[in-house]
MDAnalysis code that builds the backbone (N, CA, C; Angstrom):
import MDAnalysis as mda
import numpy as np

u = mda.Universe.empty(654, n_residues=218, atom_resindex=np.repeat(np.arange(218), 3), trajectory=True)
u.add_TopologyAttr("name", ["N", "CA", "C"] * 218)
u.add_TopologyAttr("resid", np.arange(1, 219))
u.add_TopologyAttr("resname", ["UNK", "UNK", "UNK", "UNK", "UNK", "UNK", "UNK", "UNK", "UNK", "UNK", "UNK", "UNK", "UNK", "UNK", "UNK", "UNK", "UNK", "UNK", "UNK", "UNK", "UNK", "UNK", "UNK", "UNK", "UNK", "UNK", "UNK", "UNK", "UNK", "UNK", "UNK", "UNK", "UNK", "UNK", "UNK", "UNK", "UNK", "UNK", "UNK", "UNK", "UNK", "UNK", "UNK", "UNK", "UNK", "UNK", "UNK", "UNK", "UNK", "UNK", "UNK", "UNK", "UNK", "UNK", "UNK", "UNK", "UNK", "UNK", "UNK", "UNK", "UNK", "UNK", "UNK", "UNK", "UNK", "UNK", "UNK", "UNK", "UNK", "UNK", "UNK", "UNK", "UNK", "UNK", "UNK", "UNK", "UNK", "UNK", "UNK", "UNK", "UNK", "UNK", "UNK", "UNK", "UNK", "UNK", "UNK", "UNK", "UNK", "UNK", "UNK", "UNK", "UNK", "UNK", "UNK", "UNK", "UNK", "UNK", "UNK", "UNK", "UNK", "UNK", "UNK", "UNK", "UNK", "UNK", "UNK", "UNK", "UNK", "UNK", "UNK", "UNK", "UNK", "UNK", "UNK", "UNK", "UNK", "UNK", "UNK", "UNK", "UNK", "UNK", "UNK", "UNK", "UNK", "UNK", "UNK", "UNK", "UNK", "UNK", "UNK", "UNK", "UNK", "UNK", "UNK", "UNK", "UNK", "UNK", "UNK", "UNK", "UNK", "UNK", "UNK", "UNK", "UNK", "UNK", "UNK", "UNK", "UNK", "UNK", "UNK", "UNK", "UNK", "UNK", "UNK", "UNK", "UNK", "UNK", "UNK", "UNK", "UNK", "UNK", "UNK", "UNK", "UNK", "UNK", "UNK", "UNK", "UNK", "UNK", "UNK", "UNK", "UNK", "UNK", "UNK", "UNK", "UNK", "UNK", "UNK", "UNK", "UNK", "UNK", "UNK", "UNK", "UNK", "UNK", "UNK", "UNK", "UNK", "UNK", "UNK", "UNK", "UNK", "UNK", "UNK", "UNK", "UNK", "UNK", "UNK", "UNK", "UNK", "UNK", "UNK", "UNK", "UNK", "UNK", "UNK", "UNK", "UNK", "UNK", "UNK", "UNK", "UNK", "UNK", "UNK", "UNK", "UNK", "UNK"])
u.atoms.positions = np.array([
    [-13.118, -2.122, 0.072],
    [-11.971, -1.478, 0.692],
    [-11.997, -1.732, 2.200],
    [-11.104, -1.861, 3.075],
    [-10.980, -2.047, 4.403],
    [-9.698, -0.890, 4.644],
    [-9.651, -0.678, 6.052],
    [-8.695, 0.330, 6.908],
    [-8.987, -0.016, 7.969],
    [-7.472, 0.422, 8.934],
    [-7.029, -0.005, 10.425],
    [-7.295, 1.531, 10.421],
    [-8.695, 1.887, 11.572],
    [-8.204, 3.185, 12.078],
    [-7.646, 3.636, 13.359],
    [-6.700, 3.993, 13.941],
    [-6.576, 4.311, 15.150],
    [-6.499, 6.049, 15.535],
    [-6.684, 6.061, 16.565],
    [-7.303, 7.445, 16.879],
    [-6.147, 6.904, 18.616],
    [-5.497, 7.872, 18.484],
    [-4.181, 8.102, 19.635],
    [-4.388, 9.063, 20.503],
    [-4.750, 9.989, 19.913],
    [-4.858, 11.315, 20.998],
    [-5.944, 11.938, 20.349],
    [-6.411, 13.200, 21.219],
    [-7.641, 13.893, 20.160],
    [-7.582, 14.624, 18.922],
    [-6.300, 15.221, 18.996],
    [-5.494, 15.768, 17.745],
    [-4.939, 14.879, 16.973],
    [-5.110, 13.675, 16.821],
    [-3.952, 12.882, 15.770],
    [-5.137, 11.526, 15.362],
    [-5.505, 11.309, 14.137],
    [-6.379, 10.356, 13.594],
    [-4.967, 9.901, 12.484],
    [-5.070, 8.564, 12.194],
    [-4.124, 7.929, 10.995],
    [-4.943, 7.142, 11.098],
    [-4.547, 6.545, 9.318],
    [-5.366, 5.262, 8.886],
    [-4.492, 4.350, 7.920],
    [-4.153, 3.344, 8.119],
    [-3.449, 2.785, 7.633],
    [-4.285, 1.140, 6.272],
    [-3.696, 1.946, 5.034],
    [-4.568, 1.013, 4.067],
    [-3.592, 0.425, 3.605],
    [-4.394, -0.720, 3.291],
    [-4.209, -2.095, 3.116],
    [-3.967, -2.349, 1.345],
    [-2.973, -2.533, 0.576],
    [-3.203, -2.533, -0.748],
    [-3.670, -3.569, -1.075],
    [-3.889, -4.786, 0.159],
    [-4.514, -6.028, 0.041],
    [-6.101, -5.588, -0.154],
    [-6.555, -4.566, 0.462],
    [-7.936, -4.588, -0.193],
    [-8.026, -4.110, -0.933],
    [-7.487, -3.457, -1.669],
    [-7.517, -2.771, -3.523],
    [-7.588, -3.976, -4.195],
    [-6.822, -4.987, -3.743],
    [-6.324, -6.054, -4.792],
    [-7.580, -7.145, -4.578],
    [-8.275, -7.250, -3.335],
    [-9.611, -7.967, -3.209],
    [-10.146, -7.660, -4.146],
    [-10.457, -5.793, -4.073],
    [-11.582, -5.104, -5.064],
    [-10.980, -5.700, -6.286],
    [-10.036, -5.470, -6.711],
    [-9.641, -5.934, -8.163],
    [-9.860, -7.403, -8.678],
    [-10.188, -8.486, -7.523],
    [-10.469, -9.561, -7.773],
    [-11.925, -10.088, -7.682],
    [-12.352, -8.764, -7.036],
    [-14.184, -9.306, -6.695],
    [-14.898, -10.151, -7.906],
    [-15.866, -11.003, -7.808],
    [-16.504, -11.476, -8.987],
    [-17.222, -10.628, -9.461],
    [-17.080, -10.392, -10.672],
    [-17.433, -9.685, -11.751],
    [-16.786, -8.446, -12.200],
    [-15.485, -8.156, -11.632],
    [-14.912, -6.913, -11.571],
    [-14.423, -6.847, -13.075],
    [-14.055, -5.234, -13.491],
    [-13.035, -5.379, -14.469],
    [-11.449, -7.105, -14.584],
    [-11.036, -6.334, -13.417],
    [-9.966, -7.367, -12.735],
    [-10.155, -9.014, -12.963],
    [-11.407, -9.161, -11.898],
    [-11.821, -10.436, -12.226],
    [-11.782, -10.969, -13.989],
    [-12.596, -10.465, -14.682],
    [-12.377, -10.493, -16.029],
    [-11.175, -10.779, -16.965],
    [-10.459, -9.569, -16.509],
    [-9.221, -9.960, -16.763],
    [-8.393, -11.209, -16.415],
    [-8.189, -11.681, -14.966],
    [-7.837, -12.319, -14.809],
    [-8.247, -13.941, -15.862],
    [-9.817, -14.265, -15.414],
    [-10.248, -15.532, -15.304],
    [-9.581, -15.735, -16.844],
    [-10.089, -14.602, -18.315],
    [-9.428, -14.578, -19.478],
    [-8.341, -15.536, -19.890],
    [-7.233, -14.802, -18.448],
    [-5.697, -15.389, -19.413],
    [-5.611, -16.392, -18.767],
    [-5.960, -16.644, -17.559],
    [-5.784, -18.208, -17.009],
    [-6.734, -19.382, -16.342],
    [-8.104, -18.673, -17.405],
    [-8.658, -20.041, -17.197],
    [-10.139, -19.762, -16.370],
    [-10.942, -20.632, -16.531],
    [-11.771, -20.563, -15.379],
    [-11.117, -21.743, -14.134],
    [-11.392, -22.946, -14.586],
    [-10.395, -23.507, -13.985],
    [-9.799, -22.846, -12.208],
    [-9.281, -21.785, -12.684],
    [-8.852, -21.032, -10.847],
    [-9.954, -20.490, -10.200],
    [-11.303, -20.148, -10.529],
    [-12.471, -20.217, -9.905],
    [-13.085, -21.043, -9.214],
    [-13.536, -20.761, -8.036],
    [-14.037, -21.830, -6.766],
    [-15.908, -21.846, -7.034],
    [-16.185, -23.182, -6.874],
    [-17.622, -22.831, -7.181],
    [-18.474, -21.809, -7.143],
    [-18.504, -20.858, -6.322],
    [-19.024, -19.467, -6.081],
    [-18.545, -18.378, -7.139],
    [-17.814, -18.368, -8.069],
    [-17.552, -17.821, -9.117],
    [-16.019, -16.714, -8.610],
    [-16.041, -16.979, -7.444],
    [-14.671, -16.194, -6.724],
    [-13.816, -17.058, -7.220],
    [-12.365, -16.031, -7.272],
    [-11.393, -16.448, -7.766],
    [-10.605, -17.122, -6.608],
    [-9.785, -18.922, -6.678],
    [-9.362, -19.155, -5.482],
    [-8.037, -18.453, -5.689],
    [-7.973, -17.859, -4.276],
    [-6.349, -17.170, -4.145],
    [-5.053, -18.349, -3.866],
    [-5.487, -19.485, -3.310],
    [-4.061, -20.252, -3.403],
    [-4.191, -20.671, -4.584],
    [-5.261, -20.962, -5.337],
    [-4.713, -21.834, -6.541],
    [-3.354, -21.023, -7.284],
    [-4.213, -19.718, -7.460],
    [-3.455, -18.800, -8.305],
    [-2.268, -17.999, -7.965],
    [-1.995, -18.654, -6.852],
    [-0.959, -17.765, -5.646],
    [0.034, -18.894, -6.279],
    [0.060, -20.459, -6.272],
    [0.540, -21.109, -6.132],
    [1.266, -21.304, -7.971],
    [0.260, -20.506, -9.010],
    [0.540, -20.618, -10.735],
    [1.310, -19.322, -10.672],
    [1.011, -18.408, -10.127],
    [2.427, -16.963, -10.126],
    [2.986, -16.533, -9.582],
    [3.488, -17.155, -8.664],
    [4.665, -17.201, -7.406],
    [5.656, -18.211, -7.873],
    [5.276, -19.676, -8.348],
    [6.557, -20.595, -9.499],
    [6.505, -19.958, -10.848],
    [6.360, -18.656, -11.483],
    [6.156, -18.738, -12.729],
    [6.647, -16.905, -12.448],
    [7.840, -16.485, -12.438],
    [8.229, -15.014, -12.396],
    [7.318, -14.214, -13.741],
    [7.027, -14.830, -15.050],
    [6.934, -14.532, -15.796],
    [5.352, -14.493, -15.998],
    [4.319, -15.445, -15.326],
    [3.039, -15.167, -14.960],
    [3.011, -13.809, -13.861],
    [3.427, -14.000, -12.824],
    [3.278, -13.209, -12.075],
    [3.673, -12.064, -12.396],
    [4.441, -11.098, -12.949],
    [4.736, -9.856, -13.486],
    [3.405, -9.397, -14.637],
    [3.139, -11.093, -15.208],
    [1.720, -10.665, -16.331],
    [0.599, -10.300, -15.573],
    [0.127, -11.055, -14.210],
    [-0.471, -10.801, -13.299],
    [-0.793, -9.384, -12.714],
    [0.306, -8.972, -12.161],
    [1.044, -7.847, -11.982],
    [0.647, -6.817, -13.237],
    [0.788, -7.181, -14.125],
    [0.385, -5.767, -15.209],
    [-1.454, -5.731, -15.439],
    [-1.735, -7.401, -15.159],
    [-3.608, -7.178, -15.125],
    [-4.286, -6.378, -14.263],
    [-3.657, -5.949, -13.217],
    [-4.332, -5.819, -12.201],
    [-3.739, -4.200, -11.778],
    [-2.347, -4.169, -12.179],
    [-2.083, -2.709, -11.630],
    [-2.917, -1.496, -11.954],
    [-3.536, -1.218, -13.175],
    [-4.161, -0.328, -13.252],
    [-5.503, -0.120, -12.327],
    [-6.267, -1.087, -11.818],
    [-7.337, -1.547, -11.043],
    [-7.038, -0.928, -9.684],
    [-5.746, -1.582, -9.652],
    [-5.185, -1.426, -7.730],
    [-4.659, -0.238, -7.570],
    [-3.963, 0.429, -8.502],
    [-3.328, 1.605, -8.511],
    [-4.504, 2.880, -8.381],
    [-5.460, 2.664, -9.251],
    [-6.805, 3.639, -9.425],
    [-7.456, 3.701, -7.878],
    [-7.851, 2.469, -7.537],
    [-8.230, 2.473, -5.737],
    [-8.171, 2.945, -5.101],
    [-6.441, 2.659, -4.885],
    [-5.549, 3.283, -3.745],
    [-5.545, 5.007, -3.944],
    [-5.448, 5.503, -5.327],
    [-5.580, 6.646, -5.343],
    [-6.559, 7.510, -5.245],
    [-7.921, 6.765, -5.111],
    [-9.273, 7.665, -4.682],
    [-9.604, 7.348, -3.327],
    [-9.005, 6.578, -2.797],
    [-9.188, 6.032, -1.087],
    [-8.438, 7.240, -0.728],
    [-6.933, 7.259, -0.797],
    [-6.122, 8.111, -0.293],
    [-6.465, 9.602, -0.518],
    [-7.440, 9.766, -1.739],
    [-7.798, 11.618, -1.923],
    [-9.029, 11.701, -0.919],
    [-9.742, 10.760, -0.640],
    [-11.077, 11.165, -0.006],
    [-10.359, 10.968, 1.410],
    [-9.333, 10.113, 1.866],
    [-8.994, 10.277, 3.446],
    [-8.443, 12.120, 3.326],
    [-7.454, 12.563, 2.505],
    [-6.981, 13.128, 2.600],
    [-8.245, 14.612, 2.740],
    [-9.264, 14.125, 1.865],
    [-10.026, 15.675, 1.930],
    [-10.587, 15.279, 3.523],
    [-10.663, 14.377, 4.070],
    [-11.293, 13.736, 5.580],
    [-10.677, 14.497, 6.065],
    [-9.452, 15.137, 6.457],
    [-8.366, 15.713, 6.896],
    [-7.666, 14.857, 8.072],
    [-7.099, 13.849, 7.682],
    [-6.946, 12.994, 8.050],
    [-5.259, 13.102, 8.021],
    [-4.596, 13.272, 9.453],
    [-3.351, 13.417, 9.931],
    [-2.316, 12.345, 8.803],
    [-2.058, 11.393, 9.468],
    [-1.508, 10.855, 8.638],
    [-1.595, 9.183, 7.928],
    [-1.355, 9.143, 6.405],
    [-2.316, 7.867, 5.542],
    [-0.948, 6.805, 5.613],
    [-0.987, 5.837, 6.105],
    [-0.207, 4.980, 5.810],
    [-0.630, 3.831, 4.605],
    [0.197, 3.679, 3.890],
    [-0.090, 3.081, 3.197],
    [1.008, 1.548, 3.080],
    [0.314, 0.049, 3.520],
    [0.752, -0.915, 3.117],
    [0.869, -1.586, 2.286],
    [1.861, -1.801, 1.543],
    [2.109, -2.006, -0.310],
    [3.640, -3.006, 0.316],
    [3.170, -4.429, -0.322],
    [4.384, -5.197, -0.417],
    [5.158, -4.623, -1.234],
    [4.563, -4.730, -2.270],
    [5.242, -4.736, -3.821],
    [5.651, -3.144, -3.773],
    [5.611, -2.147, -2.980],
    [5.598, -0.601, -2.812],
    [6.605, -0.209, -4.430],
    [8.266, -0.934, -4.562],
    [9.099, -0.569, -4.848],
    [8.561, -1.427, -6.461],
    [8.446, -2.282, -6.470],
    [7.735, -2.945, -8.307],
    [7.412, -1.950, -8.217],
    [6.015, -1.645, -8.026],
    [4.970, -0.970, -8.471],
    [5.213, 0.354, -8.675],
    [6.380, 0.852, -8.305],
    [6.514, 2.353, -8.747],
    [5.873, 3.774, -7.896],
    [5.684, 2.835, -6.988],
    [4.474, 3.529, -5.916],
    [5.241, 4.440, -4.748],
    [6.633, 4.191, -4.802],
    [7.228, 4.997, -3.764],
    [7.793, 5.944, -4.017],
    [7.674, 6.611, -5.335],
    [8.089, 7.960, -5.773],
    [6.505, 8.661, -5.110],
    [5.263, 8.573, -4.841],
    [4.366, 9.165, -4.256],
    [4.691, 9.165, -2.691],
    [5.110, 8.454, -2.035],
    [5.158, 8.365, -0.832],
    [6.340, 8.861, 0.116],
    [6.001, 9.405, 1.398],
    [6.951, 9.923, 2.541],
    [6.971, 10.073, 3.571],
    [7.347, 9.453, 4.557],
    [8.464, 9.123, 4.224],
    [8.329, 7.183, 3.916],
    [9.033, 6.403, 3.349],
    [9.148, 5.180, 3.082],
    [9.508, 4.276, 4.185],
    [9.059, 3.503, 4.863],
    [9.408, 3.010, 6.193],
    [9.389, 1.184, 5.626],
    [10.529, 0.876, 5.847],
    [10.373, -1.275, 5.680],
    [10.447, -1.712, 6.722],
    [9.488, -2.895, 6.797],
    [9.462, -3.827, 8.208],
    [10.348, -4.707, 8.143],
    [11.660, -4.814, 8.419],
    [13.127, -5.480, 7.977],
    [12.663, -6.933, 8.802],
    [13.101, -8.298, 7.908],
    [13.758, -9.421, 9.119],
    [14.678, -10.113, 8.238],
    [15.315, -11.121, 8.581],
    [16.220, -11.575, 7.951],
    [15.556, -13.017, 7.232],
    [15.987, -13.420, 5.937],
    [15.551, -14.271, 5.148],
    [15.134, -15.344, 5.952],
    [15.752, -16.305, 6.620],
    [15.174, -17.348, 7.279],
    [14.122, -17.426, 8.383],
    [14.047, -15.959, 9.221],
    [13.325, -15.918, 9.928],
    [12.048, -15.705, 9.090],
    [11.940, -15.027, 8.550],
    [10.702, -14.589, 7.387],
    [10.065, -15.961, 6.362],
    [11.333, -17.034, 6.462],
    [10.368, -17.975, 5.781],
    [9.879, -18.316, 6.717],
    [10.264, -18.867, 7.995],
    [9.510, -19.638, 9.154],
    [8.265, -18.878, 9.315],
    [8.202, -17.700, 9.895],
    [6.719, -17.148, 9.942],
    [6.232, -17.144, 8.622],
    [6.466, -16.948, 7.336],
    [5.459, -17.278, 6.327],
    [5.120, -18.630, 6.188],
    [5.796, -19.740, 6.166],
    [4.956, -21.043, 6.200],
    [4.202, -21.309, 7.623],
    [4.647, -20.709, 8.458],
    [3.474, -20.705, 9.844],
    [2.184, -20.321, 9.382],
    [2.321, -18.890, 9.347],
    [0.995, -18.045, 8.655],
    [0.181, -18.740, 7.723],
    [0.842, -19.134, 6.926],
    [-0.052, -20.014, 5.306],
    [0.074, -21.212, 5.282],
    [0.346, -21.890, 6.351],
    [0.012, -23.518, 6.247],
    [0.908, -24.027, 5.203],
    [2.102, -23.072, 4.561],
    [2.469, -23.609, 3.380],
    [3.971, -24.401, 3.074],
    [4.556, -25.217, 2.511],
    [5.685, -26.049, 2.672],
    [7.338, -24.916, 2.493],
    [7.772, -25.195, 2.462],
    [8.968, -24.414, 1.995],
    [8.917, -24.070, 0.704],
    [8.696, -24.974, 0.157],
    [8.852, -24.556, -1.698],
    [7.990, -23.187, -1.591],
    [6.900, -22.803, -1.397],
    [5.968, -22.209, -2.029],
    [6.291, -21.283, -1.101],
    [6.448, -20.971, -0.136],
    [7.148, -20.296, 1.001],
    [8.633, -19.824, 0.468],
    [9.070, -19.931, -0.504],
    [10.549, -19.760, -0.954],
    [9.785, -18.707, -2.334],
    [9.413, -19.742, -3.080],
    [8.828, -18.795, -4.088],
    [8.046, -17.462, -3.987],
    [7.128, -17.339, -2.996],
    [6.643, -16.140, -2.493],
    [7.808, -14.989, -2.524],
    [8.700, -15.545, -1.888],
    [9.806, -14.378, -1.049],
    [10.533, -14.151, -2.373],
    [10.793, -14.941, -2.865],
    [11.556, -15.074, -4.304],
    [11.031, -13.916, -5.583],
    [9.404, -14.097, -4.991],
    [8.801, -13.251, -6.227],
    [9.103, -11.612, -5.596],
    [9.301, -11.218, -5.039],
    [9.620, -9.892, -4.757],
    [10.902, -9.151, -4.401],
    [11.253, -7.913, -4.309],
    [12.832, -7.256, -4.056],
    [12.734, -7.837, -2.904],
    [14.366, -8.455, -2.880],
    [14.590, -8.680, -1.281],
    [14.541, -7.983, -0.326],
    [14.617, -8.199, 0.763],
    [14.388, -6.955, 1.585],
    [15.625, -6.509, 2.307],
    [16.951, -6.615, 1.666],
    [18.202, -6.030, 2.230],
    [18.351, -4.825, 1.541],
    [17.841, -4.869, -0.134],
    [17.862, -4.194, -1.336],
    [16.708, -3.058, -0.369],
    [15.657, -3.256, -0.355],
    [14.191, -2.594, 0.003],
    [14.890, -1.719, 1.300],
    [15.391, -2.530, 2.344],
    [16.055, -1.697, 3.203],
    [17.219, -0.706, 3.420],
    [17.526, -0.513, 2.228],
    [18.460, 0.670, 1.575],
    [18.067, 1.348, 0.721],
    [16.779, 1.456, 0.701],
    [16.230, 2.358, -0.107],
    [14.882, 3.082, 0.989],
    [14.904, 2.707, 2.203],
    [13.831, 3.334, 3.107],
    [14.361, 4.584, 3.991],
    [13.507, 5.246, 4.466],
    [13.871, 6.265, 4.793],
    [13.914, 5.772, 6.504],
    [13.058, 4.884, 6.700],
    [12.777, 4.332, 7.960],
    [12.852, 3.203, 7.989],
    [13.739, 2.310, 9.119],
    [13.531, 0.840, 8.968],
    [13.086, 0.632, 9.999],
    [12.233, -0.954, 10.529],
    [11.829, -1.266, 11.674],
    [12.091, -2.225, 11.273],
    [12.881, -2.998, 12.529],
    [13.868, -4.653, 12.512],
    [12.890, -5.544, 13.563],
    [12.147, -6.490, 13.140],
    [11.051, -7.012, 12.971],
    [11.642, -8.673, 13.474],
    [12.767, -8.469, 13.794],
    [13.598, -9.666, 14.301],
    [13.377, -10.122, 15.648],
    [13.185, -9.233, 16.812],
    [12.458, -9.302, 17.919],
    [11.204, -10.056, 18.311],
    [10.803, -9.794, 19.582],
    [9.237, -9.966, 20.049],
    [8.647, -9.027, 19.684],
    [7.260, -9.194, 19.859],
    [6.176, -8.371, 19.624],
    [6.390, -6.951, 20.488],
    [6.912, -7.209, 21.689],
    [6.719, -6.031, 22.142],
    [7.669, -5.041, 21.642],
    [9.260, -5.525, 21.432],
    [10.142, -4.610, 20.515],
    [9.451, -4.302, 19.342],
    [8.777, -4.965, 18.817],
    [8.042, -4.061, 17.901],
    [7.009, -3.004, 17.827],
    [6.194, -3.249, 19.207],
    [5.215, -2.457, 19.034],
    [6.015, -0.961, 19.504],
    [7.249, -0.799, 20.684],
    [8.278, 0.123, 21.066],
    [8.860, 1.210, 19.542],
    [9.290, 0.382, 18.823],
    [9.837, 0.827, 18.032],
    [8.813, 1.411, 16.459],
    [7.802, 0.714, 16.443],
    [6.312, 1.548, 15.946],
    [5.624, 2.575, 16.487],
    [5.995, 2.915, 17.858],
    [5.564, 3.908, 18.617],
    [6.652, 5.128, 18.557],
    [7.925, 4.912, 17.971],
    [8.997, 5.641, 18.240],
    [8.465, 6.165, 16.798],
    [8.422, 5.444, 15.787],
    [8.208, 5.756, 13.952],
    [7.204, 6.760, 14.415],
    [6.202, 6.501, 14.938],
    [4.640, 7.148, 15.169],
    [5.053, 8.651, 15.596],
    [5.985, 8.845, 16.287],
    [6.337, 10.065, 16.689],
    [7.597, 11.007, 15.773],
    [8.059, 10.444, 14.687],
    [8.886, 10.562, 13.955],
    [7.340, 11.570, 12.603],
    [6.989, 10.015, 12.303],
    [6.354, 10.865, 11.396],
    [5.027, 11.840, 11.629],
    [4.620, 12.090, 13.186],
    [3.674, 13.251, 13.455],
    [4.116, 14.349, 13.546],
    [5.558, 14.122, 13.196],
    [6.296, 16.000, 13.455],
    [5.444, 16.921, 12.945],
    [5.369, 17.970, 13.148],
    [5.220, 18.822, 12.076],
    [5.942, 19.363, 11.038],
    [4.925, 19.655, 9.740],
    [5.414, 19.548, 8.623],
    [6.596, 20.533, 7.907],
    [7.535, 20.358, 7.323],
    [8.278, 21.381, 6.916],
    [7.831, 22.350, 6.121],
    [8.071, 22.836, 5.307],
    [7.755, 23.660, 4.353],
    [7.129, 23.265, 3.076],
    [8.109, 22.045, 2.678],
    [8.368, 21.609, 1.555],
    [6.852, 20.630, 1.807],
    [7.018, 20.033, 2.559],
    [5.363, 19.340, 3.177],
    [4.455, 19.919, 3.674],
    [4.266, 20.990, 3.642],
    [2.878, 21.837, 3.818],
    [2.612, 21.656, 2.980],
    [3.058, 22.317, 1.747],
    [2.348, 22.924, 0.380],
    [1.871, 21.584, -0.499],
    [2.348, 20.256, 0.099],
    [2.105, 18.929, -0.155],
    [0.964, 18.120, 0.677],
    [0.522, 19.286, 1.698],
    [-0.581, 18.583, 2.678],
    [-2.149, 19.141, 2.065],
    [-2.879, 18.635, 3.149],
    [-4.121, 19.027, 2.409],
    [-4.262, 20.588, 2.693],
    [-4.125, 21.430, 3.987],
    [-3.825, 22.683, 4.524],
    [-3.301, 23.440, 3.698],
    [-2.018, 22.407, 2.844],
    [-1.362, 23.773, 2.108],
    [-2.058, 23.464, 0.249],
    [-2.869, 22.502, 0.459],
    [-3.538, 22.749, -1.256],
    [-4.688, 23.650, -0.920],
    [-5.343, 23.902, 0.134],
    [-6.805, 24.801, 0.821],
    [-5.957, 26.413, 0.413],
    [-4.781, 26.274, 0.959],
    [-4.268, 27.859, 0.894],
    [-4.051, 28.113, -0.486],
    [-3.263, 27.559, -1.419],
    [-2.947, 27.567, -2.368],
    [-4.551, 27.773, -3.306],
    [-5.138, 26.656, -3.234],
    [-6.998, 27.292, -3.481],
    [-7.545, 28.915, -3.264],
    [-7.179, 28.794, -1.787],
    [-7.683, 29.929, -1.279],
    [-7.179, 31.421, -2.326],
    [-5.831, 31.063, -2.418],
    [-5.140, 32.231, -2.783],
    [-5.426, 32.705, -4.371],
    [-5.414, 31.378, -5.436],
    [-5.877, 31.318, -6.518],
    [-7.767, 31.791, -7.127],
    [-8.337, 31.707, -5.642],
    [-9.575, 31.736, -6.031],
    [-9.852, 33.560, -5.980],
    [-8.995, 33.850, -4.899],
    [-8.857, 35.442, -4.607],
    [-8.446, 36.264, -5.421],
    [-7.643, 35.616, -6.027],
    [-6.721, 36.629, -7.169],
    [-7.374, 36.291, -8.121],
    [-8.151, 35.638, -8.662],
    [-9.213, 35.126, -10.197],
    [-10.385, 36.377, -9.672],
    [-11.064, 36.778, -8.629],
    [-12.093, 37.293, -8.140],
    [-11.575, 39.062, -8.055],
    [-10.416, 39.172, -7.955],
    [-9.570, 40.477, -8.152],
    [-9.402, 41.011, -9.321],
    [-9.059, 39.576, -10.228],
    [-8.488, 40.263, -11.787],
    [-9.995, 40.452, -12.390],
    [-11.157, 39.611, -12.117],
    [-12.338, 39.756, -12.887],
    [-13.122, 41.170, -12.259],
    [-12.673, 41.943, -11.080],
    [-13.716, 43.132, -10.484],
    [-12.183, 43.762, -11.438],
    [-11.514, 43.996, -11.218],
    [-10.216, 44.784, -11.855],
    [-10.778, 45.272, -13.791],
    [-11.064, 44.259, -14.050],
    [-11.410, 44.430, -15.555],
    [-12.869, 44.896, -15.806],
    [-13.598, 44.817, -15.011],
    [-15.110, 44.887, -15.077],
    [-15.301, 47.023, -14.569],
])
């Protein structure tokens, strides 16, 4: 597992995880995952070291919608389990607020847990140019990537927060600093009783009244 931690002020810790390292863990050699994988497609996509190569296999389910969704079902239970014991142990950490980075957020079914939903918006062509920058990779495979997931006009009407990613770096880091202060508000109501503070009270209160009804009867 890996995390970005930043620490802003003395009152405010966030940690922002990576569903890319769930999906490492799910690929480590010898994992459940691993297993699964090498199974349906081969050893063949293994690099001498018994690790699985990620372009080979990037490159067999990114042209293949119909591998990659099979992909996608090997591995979700693995990545999904992760993310959800990373996020309970930050959360008992008492840890302000968990960001969580998930391409696939909206596949995966993963954003009925999450709040608020924030997309890093750019527009299709700009987004291929920096992805074949980033990955050394041609257009084709750079098309197919983007291809394999909800577009992001769709993704950006379904967020609660957008950040337009069309700019320089520094409009971005401005407008991540503006989100940052959006979501440190304090919590409503409806998000207390959803924080870790308001499951301690809710504990608290349940453990009191079990300790009442048992001297009550005794």
């Amino acid at each position: 597992m890996g995390f970005l931690l930043l620490t802003l002020t003395s009152s405010l810790v966030f940690v922002i995880y990576s569903k890319s390292f769930s999906c490492d863990d799910a690929l480590k050699k010898g994992s459940g995952g691993w297993k699964k994988v090498v199974a349906a497609f081969g050893e063949e996509i293994l690099l001498e070291n018994g690790e699985v190569n990620r372009p080979m296999l990037g490159q067999i389910v990114f042209s293949d919608p119909d591998k990659r969704q099979f992909l996608d079902r090997l591995l979700a239970p693995h990545i999904s389990s992760g993310i959800f014991w990373e996020v309970v142990k930050l959360w008992l950490k008492g840890y302000k607020v968990i960001v969580l980075d998930v391409p696939l957020l909206f596949e995966a079914k993963i954003d009925k847990f999450t709040k608020p939903i924030i997309v890093v918006w750019i527009d299709p062509e700009t987004q291929k140019k920096r992805l074949m920058g980033r990955d050394k990779s041609n257009e084709e495979d750079a098309g197919n990537r983007i291809n394999a997931q909800m577009p992001l006009d769709v993704k950006r009407n379904k967020a609660d927060i957008v950040i337009d990613n069309t700019g320089s770096l520094d409009d971005l880091k401005e407008q991540f600093q503006k989100v940052l202060i959006e979501v440190s508000k304090p919590l409503t109501g409806t998000q207390f009783w959803h924080s870790r503070n308001g499951a301690l009270v809710i504990l608290a209160s349940l453990t009191s009244g079990l300790v009442l009804c048992i001297k009550a009867l005794s």
